[in-house]
Residue, then its C-alpha position, 0 to 999 in steps of 0.5 A: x984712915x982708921x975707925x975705931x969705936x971708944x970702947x973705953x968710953x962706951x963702958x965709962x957712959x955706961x958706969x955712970x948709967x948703972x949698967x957696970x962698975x968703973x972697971x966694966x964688971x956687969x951691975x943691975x940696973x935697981x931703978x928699972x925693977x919696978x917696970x915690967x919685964x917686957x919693958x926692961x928686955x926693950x930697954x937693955x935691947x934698944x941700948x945694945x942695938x943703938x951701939x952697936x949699929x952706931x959703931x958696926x963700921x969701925x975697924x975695931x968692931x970685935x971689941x964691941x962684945x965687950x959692950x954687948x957682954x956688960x948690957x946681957x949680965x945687966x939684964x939679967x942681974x936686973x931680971x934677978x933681982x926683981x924676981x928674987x932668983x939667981x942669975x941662971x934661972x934668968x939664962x938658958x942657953x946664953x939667952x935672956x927671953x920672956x912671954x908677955x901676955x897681953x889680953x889675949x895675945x902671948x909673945x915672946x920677947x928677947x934680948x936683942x944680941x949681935x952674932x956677926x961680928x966680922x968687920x964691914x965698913x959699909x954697913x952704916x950706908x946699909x942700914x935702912x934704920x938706926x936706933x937711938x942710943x937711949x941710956x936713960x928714960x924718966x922714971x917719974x910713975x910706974x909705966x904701962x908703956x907694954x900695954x896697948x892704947x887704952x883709946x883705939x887699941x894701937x900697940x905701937x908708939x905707946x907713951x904714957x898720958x899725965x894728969x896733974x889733978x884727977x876730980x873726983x866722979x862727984x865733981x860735977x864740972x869734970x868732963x870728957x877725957x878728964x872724967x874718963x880717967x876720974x872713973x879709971x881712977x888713974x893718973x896716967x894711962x897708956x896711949x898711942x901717939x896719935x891718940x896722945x896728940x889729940x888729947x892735948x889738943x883737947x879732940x877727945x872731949x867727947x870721949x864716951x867710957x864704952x868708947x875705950x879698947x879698954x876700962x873698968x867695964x871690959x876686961x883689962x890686960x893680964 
């Protein structure tokens, strides 16, 4: 019996995403220039991971530099273009890294790239998690999915809280959490998941604006 991972098709489902043109030559992503770039490194990464953990017990499995190759000039035709500078400034070293600071917190992100590249057909019963393969995300609002729960601070599982409608302060009727995001003046905020739960299952109605990690009266993240 013999694995082998679909590279052909990999790099057709990656065409039709926007990551390459149909013959696999590396193509920037234009619909994620408007995200922040620690989103952008997390989105490439997630998809490179999610691949290649997928397929790390093919027979095949050298052909998947190919992959991880197409994802890398992605990125960083995708950093480029948002920052307006040539490729080389986004490579050192054949690596694609960038400092987040967030408050008053500073981290670096990078590219998640695979070194390993020697066969191994247990490897998929050794891994004890194995991401998702996301290709594509809704970019219906600019996100904020990089910062940290406006709520209790949590930066983990972060996901974005919609409101339809926003009162204004004057709406007199305008209460709890709807009020809080009147006075933000934002229509989506970032928020954890537990955090998130509550909220639709109205928990937070007597949120007080001092009881957020962060708001118009404290210092937001840079």
């Amino acid at each position: 019996m013999v694995l082998r991972a679909p590279i052909d098709k990999v790099i057709r489902r990656l065409a039709q995403k926007g990551y390459c043109d149909s013959r696999g030559n590396p193509t920037a992503r234009k619909g994620y220039i408007f995200l922040d770039e620690d989103q952008i490194v997390n989105l490439f990464s997630s998809v490179n991971r999610g691949l290649l953990q997928y397929y790390r017990p093919a027979d095949n499995w050298p052909q998947m530099k190919q992959i991880q190759y197409i994802l890398k000039y992605s990125l960083a035709k995708t950093l480029a273009m948002k920052r307006k500078t040539p490729i080389t400034r986004v490579m050192k070293h054949g690596r694609i890294s960038i400092r987040v600071k967030r408050k008053d917190q500073e981290k670096e992100i990078s590219f998640y790239q695979h070194t390993d590249w020697k066969n191994d057909r247990g490897a998929f019963s050794k891994s004890e998690e194995v991401d998702l393969v996301r290709m594509a995300i809704r970019l219906r609002t600019r996100s904020k999915l990089g910062y940290a729960c406006c709520i209790c601070g949590e930066t983990k599982n972060i996901e974005m809280h919609h409101v339809r409608h926003i009162r204004k302060m004057s709406d007199k009727k305008a209460g709890g959490f709807l009020k809080i995001m009147a006075i933000l003046n934002r229509k989506q905020v970032p928020v954890c998941e537990a955090c998130h739960r509550k909220l639709h299952a109205g928990q937070y109605d007597g949120l007080k604006l001092e009881d957020l990690a962060y708001g118009p009266t404290k210092p937001e993240m840079d």
